[in-house]
Every structure is written in C-alpha cells, then in structure tokens.
N, C-alpha and C positions, 0 to 999 in steps of 0.2 A: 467485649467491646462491640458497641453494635455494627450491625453490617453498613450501614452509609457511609462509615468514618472510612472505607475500605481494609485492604488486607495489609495485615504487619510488611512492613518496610523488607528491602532484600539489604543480608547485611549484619551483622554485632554490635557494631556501635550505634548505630540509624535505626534498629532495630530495639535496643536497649533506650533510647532518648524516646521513642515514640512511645512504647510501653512503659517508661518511667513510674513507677508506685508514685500516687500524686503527697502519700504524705511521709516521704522520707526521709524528712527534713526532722521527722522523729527520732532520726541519730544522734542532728545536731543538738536538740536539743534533751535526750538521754546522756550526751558527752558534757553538754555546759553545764547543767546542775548537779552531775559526779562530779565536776572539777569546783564548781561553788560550795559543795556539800564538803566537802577535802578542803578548802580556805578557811570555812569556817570553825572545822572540828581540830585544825591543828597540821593540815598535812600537804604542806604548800608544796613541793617537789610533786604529787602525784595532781595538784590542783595544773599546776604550770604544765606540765607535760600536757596535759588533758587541753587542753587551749589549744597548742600547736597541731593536736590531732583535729581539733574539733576547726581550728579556721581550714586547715585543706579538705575536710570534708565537707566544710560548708562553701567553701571556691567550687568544689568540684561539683557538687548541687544546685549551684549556683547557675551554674554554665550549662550542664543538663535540662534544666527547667527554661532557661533562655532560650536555648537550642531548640527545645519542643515548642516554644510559645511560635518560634517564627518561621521550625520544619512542618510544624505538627500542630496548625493553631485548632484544625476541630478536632480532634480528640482530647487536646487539652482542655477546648468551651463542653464537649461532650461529658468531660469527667466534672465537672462543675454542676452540669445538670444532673447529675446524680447523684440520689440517695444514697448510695453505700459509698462511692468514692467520695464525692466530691469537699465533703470536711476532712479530708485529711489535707487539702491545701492550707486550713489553718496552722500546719505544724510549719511552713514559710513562714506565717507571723511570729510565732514562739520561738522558732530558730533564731530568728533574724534578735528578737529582744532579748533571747538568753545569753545569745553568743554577744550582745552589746552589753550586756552587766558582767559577762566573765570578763572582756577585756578592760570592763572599769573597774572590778572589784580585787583582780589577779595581776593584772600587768597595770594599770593605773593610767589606761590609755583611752584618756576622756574623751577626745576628738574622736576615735574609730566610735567609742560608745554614742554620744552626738549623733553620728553620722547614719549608725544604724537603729536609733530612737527615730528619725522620720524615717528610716527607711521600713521600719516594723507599726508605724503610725498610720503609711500609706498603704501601706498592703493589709494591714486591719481593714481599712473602709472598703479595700477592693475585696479581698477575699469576702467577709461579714455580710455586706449586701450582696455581692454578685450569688453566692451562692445561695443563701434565701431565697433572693430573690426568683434565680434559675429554679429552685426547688417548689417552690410556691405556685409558678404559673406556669407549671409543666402540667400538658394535658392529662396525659397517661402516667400515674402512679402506683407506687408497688405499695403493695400493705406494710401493714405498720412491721409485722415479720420478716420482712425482705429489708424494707428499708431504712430500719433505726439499728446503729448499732453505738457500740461506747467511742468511736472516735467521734458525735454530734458533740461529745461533751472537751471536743478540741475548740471551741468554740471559747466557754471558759477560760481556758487554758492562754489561749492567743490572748483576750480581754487582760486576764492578770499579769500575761508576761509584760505587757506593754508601761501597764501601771506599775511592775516592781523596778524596770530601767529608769523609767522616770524620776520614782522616788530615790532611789540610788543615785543617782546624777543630783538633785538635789534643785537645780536652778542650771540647766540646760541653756545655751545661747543665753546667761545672763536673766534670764527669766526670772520673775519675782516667785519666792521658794513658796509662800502660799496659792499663788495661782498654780505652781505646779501641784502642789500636794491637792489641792481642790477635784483639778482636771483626777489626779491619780483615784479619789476616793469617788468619782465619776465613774471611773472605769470598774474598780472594785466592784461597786453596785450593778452595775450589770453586767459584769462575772456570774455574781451573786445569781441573780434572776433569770438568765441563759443555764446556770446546774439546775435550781429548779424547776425548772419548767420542764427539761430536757432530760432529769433523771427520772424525770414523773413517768416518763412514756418507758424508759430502759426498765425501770423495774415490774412496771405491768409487762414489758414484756419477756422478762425474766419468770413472770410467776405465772401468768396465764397463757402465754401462747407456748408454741414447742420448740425444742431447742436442741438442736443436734451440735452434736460432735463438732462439727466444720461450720457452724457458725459461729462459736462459743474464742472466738479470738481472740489476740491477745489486748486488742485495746481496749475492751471490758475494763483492765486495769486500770484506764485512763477516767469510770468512776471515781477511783482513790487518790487518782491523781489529780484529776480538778478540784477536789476540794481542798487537795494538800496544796495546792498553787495560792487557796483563796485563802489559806492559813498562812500561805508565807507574807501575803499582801496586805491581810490585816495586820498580823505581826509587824511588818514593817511600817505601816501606817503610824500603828501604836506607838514604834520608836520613833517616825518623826513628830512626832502630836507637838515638838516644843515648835516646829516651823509655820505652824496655822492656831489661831484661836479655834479655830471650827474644829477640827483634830483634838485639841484639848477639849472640847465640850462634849464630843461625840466617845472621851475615852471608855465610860461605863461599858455603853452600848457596844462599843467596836470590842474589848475582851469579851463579852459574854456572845456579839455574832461569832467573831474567829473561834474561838472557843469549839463553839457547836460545829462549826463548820471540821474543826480536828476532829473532834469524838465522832461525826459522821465519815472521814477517812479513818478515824482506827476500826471501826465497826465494817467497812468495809473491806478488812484484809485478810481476816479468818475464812469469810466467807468464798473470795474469790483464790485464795489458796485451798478451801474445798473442792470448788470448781476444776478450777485444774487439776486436782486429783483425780477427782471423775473423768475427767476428759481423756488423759494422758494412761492411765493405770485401769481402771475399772474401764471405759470403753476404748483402750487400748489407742489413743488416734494417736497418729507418729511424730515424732518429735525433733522437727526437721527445721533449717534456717529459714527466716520468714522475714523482711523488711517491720513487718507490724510490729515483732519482738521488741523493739526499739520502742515501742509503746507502752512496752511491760516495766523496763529499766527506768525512764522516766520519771512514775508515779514513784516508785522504791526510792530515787533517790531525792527526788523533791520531797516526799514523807519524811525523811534523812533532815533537809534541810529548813522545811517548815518548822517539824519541832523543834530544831534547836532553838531557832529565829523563836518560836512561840513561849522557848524556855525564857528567855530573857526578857520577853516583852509584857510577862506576867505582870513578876516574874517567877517561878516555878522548877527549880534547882532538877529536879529529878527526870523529867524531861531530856535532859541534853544526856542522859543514861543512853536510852531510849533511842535519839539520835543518835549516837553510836553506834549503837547495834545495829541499827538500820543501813546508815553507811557502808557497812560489813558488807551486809547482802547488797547491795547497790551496786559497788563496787564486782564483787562473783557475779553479778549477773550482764553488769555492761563486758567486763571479760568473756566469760561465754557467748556472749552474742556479737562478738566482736570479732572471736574465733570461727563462730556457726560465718559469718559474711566472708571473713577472708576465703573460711572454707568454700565458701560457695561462689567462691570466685577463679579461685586457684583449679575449681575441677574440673570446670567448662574450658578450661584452659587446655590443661592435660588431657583432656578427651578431642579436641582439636588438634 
C-alpha cells in the first residue's frame, strides 16, 4: 500500500476493512455458480444450501466494502488506480449478478433478482470505467510484468455475468423480452472483445517475459474462467434465440462463436493444472489460504456449468458427461477453500 494512503489502522476489525482484498467478492461468486452448477446437474439440497452461505457472505462483504468506501475512501480510490489490484473490484459486479441468478434460478425470487440486475448494471459502469480510466491516465506505470495479471480478465467476467441475469429474467420491470435479449447480446460482445484483447497481453506474458513462483496466482485460472462465462452466455443466448428475430438469425454464428470460445477454455485447463504443478511441487511454493483461491473455484465450477448449458444448446448429449465430472472437482475445491478461510480465521483467533 503505498505510503500517502498512511499506516494500517490500530485495531482487527478497522484494520481488516482497510486492507480488505478489493476482489473477494470471488467467493461470492465461486459459491453462486457451485450452487447453479448443483441446480442444473440434479442436486438442488446442496444448490439451496449454497444460497444461504453465499447471501451472508455476500451481506457481510457487502458492509465491509461500504465500511471502507466511507472509513477508508483513499485506499479504496488508491486500489482502483492500480494495475495489480484494482480489477479485482470487478468480482462486486459478478457477485452482485451471480448471486441475482441463484436467487432466480434456486429460490425463484424474482424481485431480490430485479433488484440486484441494477444493482450489478450500476456497478458495471462504475467499476469498468473508473478503473480504466484510473489505469489509463496514471502517470507512473508498471511494466507489462508487474502489471497484468489473470484477474484483467475479471473484466469479462463482470460483462457476462450481467448479461446471463438478464437473459434469466427474461423481461425484467416488464421490459420487452427482445430489447432485453438485444442489450444482453451487447454485453456478450464485449465480453467477447475485453478476453481478446486482454488475453493477448497474459499470454505474451506468460511466454516471454519471467515468471516466478509468487506471481503465478491463482487467478491465472480466471483465463479458463472468462471464456467458460462467455460459453455460458452464448449458450444461453442460443436458448433464448426463440425471444428475438435477431437471436434467431445470429444462431449459425453464435454456435460456432461459443463453440471456440469452450474449446479455448478446455485448452486452457491441462496447461494451468501444469502450472500449478510446477509451482506447488517442482518449485516447492506453499500452499497456504489465500482470498485469490476463490478465483481458482469459480472458473471449475462455471466450466461445470457452461458445458452443461452448452450441452443443450447444441445440442451435444456427451457434454453434460464432462459437466459432471467437473462439478466433482468444483465442488472438492470450493470445500477446501472454504476450510483453508475458516481455517484462517479461527487461528488468528486462538493466537489472541
């Protein structure tokens, strides 16, 4: 944190809101699409559970981030201006839209979903520019090294989640269902063109520049996970194709985009489960609770639930195999990481 913002607060609680992780709202949404992935594959008792974890986690993030905008408003404008943090506040827009399709698609509770479709709309525009923007006409820049890493590609992420509550809702405040699907295949498109751009730079810096242990984090994943997002949103597109002419005329095109868009998330999952072998095993780095993990979980379980969603929107029977298995690991891995947080909560504790 740099030195102007001054010194950490006196304190645990004051102390924890000021240095709050700006994108740990990658819980909330690691918890929403395990509980969407579980609706869809069959396993409503662990989807519904998963709701009730995910709205107090998202209150209680909620009120943290509040807390900091009005204890702590320049470190929070601080974290915005910067390259390495400042996109993880994307993962507020994702939360806020994922946790508004679990409670439409799980509890059938269209008003909370409503309510948190503008609330995930207005914080799109604020977060998306603000941070650009702050990024853009900052004097002093870090190199491409310092500064890019796989959470830019939460960018994406926020963009699709917004457009898949949308299209879920169907006709929001009454709205006419093609102007919504319209705005949604809006947003899909530049989903689309924020991964490309965005993974243009991750992978040069993956192959050409150097790459140690401790920078190789976990939201890397979140490569697999933006395009598994942009596979759920085509998907979904595709099934509503019957609510817009446009939709229908665009169906060719939008299988063979979403399409590529999966084959480049399954292409990317051998390779970053190499990675993390190297990391963890071969350069031995430790393997300890980490708010970002919540960034690992996410892409596994949206991959979970894209293909299924992509099985049908073929439609492509063998597929929803695939989601299965993935679910599996989704599921073991929001557990573990679930356990690493309490863990690392309960220890600060008993050491006081």
């Amino acid at each position: 944190m740099p030195a102007a913002i001054g010194r950490p607060p006196a304190g645990v609680l004051a102390a924890a809101v000021a240095e709050l992780f700006p994108g740990y709202f990658a819980l909330v949404m690691a918890t929403g699409i395990v509980s969407i992935a579980g609706q869809l594959l069959g396993w409503p008792r662990t989807a519904r559970a998963l709701l009730f974890v995910n709205l107090a986690a998202y209150t209680v993030l909620a009120t943290l981030t509040l807390a900091r905008l009005v204890l702590f408003p320049r470190r929070l404008a601080a974290d915005f201006a910067d390259h390495a943090r400042g996109s993880g506040y994307f993962t507020t827009v994702a939360g806020t839209s994922v946790l508004g399709s679990q409670c439409l698609l799980i509890a059938g509770w269209r008003g909370a979903a409503e309510a948190l479709l503008v609330a995930g709309l207005a914080l799109w525009a604020v977060v998306m520019y603000a941070f650009f923007a702050s990024v853009i006409v900052r004097e002093v820049k870090p190199t491409l090294e310092q500064g890019i890493n796989g959470a830019w590609l939460l960018a994406t992420v926020a963009t699709q989640s917004v457009a898949l509550l949308a299209l879920a809702l169907g006709d929001p405040f009454g709205w006419p269902a093609a102007t919504v699907a319209f705005g949604a295949l809006v947003f899909f498109f530049i989903g689309c063109m924020l991964y490309l751009a965005i993974i243009t730079l991750i992978f040069y810096r993956f192959t050409f520049l150097p790459l140690a242990t401790a920078t190789l984090t976990p939201p890397y994943w979140i490569s697999m996970g933006a395009v598994a997002i942009t596979t759920l949103a085509g998907s979904s597109l595709l099934l509503a194709r019957g609510r817009s002419p446009l939709l229908d005329e665009l169906t060719p095109f939008l299988k063979g985009f979403t399409l590529f868009f999966w084959a480049a998330g399954t292409w990317w999952i051998p390779l970053l489960v190499l990675l993390g072998v190297w990391r963890h095993v071969i350069r031995r780095h430790p393997l300890a609770y980490d708010p970002q993990y919540w960034g690992m979980v996410f892409p596994l379980g949206m991959y979970a639930a894209a293909t299924f969603r992509l099985s049908q929107a073929l439609p492509f029977e063998p597929l929803a195999y695939v989601a299965r298995a993935f679910f599996a690991v989704a599921v073991g891995s929001w557990i573990a990481t679930a356990l690493g947080l309490v863990s690392s909560v309960v220890r600060p504790s008993r050491g006081s």
